[in-house]
C-alpha positions in Angstrom: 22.5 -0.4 -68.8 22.4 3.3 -69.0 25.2 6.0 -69.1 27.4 7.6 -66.3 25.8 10.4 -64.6 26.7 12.6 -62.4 26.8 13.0 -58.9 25.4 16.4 -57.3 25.4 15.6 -53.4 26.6 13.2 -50.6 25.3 13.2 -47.5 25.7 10.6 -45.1 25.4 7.3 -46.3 23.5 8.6 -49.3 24.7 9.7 -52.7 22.6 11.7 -54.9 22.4 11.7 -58.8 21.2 13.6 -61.7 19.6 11.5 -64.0 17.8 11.9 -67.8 15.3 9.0 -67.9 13.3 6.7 -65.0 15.1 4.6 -63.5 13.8 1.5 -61.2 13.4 1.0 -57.5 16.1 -1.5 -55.8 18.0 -1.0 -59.1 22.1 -2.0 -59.0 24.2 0.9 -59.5 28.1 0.9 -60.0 29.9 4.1 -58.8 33.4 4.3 -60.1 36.1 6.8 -58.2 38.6 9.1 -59.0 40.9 6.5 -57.7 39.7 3.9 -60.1 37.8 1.8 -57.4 34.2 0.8 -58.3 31.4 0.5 -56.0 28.1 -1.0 -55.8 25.2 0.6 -54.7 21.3 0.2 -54.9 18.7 2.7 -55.6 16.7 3.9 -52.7 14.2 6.7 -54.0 14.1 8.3 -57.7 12.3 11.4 -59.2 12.9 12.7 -62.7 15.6 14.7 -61.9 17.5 13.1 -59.0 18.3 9.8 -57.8 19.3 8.6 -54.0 21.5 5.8 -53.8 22.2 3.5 -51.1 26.0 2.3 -51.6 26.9 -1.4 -50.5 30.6 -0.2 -48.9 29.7 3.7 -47.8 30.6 6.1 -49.2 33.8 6.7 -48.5 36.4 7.9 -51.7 33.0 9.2 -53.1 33.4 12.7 -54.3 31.5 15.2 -56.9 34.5 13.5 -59.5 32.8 9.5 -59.1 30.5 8.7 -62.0 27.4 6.7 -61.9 26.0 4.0 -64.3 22.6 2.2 -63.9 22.9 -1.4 -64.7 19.1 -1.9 -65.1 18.6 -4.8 -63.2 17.8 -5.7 -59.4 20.2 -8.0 -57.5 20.9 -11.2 -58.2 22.8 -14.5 -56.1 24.9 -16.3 -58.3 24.2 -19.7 -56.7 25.7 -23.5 -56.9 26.3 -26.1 -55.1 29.6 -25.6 -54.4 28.7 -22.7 -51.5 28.6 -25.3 -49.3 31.4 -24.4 -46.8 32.4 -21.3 -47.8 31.4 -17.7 -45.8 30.4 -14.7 -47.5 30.0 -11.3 -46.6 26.5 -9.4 -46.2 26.3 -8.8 -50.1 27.1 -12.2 -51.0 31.2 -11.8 -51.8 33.6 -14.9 -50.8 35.6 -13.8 -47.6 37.1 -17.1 -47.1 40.1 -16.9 -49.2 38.4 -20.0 -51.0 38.5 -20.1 -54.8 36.6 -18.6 -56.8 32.6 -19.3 -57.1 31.4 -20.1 -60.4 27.6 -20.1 -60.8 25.8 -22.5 -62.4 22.6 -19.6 -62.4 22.2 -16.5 -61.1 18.6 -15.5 -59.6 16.3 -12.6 -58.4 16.7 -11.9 -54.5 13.2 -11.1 -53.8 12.8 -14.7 -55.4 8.9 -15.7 -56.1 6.2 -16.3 -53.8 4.9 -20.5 -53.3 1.8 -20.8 -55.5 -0.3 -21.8 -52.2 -1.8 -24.4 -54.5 1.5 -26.0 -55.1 2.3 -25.7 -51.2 2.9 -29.4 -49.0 2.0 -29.2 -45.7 4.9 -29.1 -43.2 4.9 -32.5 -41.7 8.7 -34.0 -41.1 10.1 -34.0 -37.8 13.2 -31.9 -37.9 15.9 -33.2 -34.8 17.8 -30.3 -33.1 19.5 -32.2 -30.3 17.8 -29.5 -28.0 14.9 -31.1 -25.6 13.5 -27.7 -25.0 12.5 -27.3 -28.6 12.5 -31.3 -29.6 10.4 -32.7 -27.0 8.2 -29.2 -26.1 7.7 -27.1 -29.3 9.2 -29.3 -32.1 10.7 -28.1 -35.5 8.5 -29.7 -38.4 10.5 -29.4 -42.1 9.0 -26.1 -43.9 8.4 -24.5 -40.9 8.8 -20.9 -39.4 10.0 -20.9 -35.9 11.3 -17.5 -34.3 13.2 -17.4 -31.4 12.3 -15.0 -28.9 15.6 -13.6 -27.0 16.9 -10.2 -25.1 19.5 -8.3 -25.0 22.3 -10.1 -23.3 20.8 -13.7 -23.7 23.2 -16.5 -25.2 20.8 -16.8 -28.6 23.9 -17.1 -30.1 24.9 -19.9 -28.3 21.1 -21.8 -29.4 21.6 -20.5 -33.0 25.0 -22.3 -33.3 24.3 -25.1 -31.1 21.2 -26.1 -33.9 23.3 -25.2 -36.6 25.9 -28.0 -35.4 22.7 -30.5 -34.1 19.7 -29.9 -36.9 19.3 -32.8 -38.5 16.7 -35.3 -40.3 16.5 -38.7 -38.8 14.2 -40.1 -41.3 17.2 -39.5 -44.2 19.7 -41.6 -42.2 17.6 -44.6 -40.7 15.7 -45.2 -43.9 18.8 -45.2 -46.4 18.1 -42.2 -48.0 21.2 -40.0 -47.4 24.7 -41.8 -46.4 23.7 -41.2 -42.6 26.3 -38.4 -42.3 23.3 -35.5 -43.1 24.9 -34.5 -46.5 21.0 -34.4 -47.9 20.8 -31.5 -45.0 21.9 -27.9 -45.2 22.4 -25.0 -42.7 22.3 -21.4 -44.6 23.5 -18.8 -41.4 23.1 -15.7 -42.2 24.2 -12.9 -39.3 23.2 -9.4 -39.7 24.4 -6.0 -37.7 27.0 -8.5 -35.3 30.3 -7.4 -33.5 33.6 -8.4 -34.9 33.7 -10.5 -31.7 30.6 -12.1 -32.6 31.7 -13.3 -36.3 34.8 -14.6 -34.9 33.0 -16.9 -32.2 31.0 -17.7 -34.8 33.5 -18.9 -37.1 36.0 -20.4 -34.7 32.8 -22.7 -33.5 31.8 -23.6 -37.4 35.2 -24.6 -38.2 36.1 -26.1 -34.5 33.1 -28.4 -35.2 33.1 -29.1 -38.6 29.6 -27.8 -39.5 31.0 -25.5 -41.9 31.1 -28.2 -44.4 27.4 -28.3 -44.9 26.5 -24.6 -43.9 26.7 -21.1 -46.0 27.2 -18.7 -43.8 26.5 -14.7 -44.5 28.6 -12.4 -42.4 27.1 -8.6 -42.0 28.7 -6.7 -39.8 27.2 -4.0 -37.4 29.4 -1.2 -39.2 28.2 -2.4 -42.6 26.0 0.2 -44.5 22.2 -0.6 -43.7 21.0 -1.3 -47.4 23.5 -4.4 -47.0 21.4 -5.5 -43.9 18.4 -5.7 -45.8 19.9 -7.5 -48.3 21.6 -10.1 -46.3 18.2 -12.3 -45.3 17.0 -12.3 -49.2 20.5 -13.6 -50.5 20.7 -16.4 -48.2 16.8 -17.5 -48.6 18.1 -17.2 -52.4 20.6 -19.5 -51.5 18.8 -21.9 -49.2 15.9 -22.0 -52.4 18.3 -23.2 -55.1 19.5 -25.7 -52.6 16.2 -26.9 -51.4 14.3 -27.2 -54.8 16.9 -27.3 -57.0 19.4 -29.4 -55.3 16.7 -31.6 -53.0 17.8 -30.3 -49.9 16.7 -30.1 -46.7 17.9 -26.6 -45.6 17.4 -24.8 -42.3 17.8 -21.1 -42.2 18.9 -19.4 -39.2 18.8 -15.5 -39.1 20.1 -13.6 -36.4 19.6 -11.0 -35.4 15.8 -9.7 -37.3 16.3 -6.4 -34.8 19.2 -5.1 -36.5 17.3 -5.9 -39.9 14.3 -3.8 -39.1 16.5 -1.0 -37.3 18.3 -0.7 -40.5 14.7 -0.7 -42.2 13.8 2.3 -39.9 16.9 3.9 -40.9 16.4 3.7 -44.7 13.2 5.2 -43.9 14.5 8.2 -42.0 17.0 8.4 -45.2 13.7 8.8 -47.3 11.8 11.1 -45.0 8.7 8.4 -44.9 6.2 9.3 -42.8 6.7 6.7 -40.0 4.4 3.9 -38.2 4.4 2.4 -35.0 7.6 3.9 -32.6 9.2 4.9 -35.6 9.2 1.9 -37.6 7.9 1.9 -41.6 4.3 1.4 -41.8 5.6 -1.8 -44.6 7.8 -3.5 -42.2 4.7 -6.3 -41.7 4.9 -6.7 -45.5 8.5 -6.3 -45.8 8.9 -9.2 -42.7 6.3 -11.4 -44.7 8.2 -11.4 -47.2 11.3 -13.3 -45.8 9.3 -15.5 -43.4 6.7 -16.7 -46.6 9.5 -18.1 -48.3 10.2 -20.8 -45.9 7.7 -23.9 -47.0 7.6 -27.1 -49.2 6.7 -27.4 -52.9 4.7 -30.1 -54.2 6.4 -32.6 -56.5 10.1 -31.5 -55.0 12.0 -33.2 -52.8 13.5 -30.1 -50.3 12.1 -27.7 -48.2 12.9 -24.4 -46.4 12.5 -24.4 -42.8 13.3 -20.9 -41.2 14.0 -20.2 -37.6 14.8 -16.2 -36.9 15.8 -15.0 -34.0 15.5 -11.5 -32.8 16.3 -9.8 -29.8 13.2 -7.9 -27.8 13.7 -4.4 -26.7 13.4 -4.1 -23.5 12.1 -7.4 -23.4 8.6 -6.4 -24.4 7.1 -8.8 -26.2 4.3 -6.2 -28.1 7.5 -4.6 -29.6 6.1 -4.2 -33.2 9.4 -6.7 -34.2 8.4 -9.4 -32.2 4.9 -8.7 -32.5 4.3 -8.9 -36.5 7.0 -11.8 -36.7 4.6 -13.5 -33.8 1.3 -13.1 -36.6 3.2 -14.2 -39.8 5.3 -17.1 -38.3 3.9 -20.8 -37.1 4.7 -19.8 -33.2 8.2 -18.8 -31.0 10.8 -20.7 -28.6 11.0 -17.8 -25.8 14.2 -17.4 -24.0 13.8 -15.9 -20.4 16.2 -14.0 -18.4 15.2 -15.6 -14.8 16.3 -19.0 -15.5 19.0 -17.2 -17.8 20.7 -16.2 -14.4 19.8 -19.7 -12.4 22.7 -20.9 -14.9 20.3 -22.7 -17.3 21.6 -23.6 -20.5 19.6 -23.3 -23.1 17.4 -20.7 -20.9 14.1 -21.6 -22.9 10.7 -20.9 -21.1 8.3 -23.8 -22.3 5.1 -22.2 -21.0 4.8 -18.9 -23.2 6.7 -21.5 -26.2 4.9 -22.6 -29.1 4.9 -24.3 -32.5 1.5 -24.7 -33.8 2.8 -27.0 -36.5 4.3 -30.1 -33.4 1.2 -32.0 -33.9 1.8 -32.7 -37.3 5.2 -33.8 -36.8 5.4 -35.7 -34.1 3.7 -39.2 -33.2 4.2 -43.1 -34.4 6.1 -43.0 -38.1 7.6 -39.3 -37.0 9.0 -39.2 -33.7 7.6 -41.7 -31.4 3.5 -42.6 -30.6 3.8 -41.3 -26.6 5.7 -37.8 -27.8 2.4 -36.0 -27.9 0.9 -37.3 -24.6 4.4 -36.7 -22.3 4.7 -33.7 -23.7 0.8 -32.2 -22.9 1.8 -34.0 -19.4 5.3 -32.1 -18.8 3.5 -29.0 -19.7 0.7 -29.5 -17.4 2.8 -30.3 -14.7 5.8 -27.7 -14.9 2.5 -25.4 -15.3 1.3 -26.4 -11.7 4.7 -26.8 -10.3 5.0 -22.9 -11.0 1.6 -21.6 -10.0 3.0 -23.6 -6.6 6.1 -21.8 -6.6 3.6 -18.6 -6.1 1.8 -20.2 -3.3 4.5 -21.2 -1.4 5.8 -17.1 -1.2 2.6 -17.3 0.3 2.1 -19.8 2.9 5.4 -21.6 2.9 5.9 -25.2 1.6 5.4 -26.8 4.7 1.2 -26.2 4.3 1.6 -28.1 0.9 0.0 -31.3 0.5 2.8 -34.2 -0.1 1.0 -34.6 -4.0 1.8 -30.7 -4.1 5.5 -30.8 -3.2 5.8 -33.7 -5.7 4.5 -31.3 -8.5 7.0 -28.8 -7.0 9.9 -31.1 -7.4 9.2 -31.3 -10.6 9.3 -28.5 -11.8 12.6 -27.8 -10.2 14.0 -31.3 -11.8 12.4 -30.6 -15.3 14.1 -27.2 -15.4 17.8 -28.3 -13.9 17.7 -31.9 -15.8 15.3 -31.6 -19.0 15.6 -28.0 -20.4 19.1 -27.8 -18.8 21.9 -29.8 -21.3 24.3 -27.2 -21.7 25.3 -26.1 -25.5 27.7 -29.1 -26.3 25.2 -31.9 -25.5 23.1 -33.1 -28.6 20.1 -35.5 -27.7 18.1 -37.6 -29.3 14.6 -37.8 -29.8 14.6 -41.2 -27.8 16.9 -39.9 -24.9 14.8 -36.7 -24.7 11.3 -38.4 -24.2 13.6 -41.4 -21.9 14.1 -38.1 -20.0 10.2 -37.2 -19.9 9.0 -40.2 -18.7 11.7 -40.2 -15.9 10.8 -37.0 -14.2 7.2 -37.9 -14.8 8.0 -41.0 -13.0 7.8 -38.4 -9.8 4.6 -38.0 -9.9 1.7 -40.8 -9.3 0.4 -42.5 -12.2 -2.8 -41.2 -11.2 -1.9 -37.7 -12.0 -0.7 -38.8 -15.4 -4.3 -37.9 -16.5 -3.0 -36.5 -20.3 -1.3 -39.7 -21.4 -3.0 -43.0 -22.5 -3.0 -45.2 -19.5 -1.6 -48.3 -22.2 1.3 -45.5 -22.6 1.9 -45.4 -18.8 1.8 -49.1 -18.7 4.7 -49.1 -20.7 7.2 -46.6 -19.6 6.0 -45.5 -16.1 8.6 -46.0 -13.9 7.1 -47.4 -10.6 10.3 -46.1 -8.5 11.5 -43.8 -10.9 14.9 -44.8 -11.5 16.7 -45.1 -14.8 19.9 -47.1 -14.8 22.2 -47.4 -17.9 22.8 -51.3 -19.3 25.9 -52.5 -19.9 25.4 -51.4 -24.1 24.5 -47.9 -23.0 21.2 -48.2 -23.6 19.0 -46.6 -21.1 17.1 -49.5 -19.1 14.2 -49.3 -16.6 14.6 -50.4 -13.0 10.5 -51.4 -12.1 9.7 -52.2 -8.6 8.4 -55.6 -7.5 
């Protein structure tokens, strides 16, 4: 820890020091008033003179009078177990009234990368209750799966509808946990949101109860920057010591990764770097990397980190450098799409352009279920056609379609109002969602079924169609004579 030194300039959100030896990048720095108050700050830039600091709270009370001491260390998360329902603020303080935190360690924020050696390949299905992403572009355990949104989308709505649904199935139906998902954890961490935003966000954790197994990091969009781009790294800190200390299986949500590289392009202009693409930092790929890499499973432990960020497209352009580096370091994207947005669908997720290039490895007999991989090839092929239709029939009109044709088209129309429609409330099963596939491939004829196993389509092809509900609940098949 080194001396108090003094402060020769503020300007803006940036303080500026003298200083009489080195000091390190990212270093903690306390900054103590006139009025008695002490702030927090972090160091942004350093020559042998002068020092720029970033401070946590502004810089507000900050005059010529403030002193400065370098604490010679970066910043660390006191973690525990005990986080577990409590909501922090964007630098990792209790703002929850809740009692006081007392850590049983406190770690690095940058944490360490996975020796790739020691890395398990992401294999266990992870349920969201969402058919868009369960039955299309499933969530495997130690995945990274970005959403893709815009500007006025309900993301929010998704994020917190998984972070009330996520679960592992495997825990409950083989005896592992106590089939209530306490062996699974949701760490939320919100960056550059409204007031209005963290309150629907916390009215829906605690109107749901999801609170209780969820850490949740609030920063808000008139929080200093730095704080932003600390936010991410304090709640992967977080969801690590859970996962591989603790054995849990923890999904990290971040929303929104826009405000978190805005506010990297901001620190940048604070530094005068000579910027890259539209202004961003020539890093931000490395600096992106380096949150999405530390989602993953580690051989020999139990937990795993599975990370789905969701950021908000400008202008909905999908080569934006944000969602275009996120798109080559992450394992694919759930895109949300404005058109059926305003048809009233709910969650408004396009399939076609969606992706996880891990679903193969997760799904299928032992994981999800052995004809998950051939109705979902099927749906895609079909919704697929039933669109390039939709162009024809600008064209010619649907009355010059062949009756195979208008079938294809009704599908289409029925897989978006009945399969990726569900509203935000409605958690499915795996089971009901592929019950759901095979009913509105029941539309078509079995010959066209020419992606699934024909024993498959002897099995659950409905020959008229129809699904009734048994007097258990359970959803039975009406066949035809």
């Amino acid at each position: 820890m080194k001396e108090y030194q003094t402060i020769t300039e503020i300007s803006g959100p940036l303080v500026f020091a003298e200083i009489d030896e080195p000091v390190g990048y990212d270093e903690i720095v306390e900054i103590e008033t006139q009025q008695g108050e002490t702030l927090r700050g972090q160091v942004l830039e350093s020559s042998e003179e002068i020092v720029s600091i970033q401070v946590f709270e502004g810089t507000g009370g900050i005059d010529r009078n403030a002193s400065v001491r370098f604490l010679g260390e970066t910043m660390k998360m006191p973690v525990t177990e005990d986080l577990l329902g409590r909501v922090l603020d964007g630098s990792g303080n209790p703002i929850d009234d809740g009692p006081e935190i007392i850590p049983e360690e406190r770690r690095d924020i940058v944490g360490e990368a996975i020796n790739p050696f020691s890395r398990e390949y992401p294999e266990e299905f992870i349920q969201t209750g969402v058919s868009a992403i369960d039955g299309m572009n499933t969530l495997v355990r130690g995945q990274k799966l970005p959403i893709f949104s815009g500007s006025g989308l309900p993301h929010n709505e998704l994020a917190l509808q998984i972070a009330r649904q996520a679960t592992v199935p495997e825990e409950e139906e083989d005896g592992d946990g106590d089939g209530d998902g306490s062996e699974f954890a949701v760490i939320f961490g919100a960056m550059g949101i409204t007031q209005e935003e963290a309150n629907e966000f916390m009215d829906d954790f605690e109107r749901t109860g999801a609170l209780e197994r969820s850490v949740v990091f609030m920063n808000l969009a008139d929080d200093p920057a730095v704080e932003r781009q600390v936010t991410p790294r304090l709640a992967l800190t977080t969801a690590e010591y859970l996962a591989f200390e603790k054995d849990y299986h923890v999904l990290v949500i971040l929303t929104d990764m826009t405000n978190y590289c805005e506010a990297l392009r901001q620190i940048g202009a604070a530094r005068e770097e000579v910027p890259g693409r539209r202004g961003y930092p020539g890093y931000m790929y490395t600096d992106l990397a380096q949150l999405y890499e530390r989602a993953g499973r580690i051989e020999g432990k139990e937990g795993s980190v599975t990370q789905i960020p969701i950021l908000t497209m400008p202008g909905d352009d999908d080569t934006h450098p944000i969602p275009d580096l996120t798109g080559y370091i992450t394992e694919g994207q759930i895109m949300m799409d404005r058109n059926l947005n305003s048809q009233g669908i709910e969650p408004p997720i396009n399939v076609l352009p969606s992706l996880s290039r891990l679903m193969d490895d997760g799904i299928g007999e032992g994981l999800t279920r052995e004809d998950h991989g051939d109705v979902s090839d099927q749906m895609y092929a079909a919704y697929a056609e039933g669109e390039d239709l939709r162009d024809l029939v600008n064209i010619v009109g649907r009355e010059a379609l062949s009756e195979r044709d208008n079938k294809f088209l009704d599908f289409a129309d029925r897989f978006e109002e009945e399969f990726v429609q569900q509203g935000y409330d409605t958690n499915r099963s795996i089971e009901e969602t592929l019950e759901l596939g095979w009913d509105l491939l029941s539309m078509l004829p079995a010959e066209a079924l020419n992606r699934v196993d024909e024993e498959l389509i002897d099995e659950h092809y409905r020959e008229d169609g129809a699904v009734t509900e048994g007097d258990d609940g359970e959803t039975e098949t009406a066949q035809a004579d």
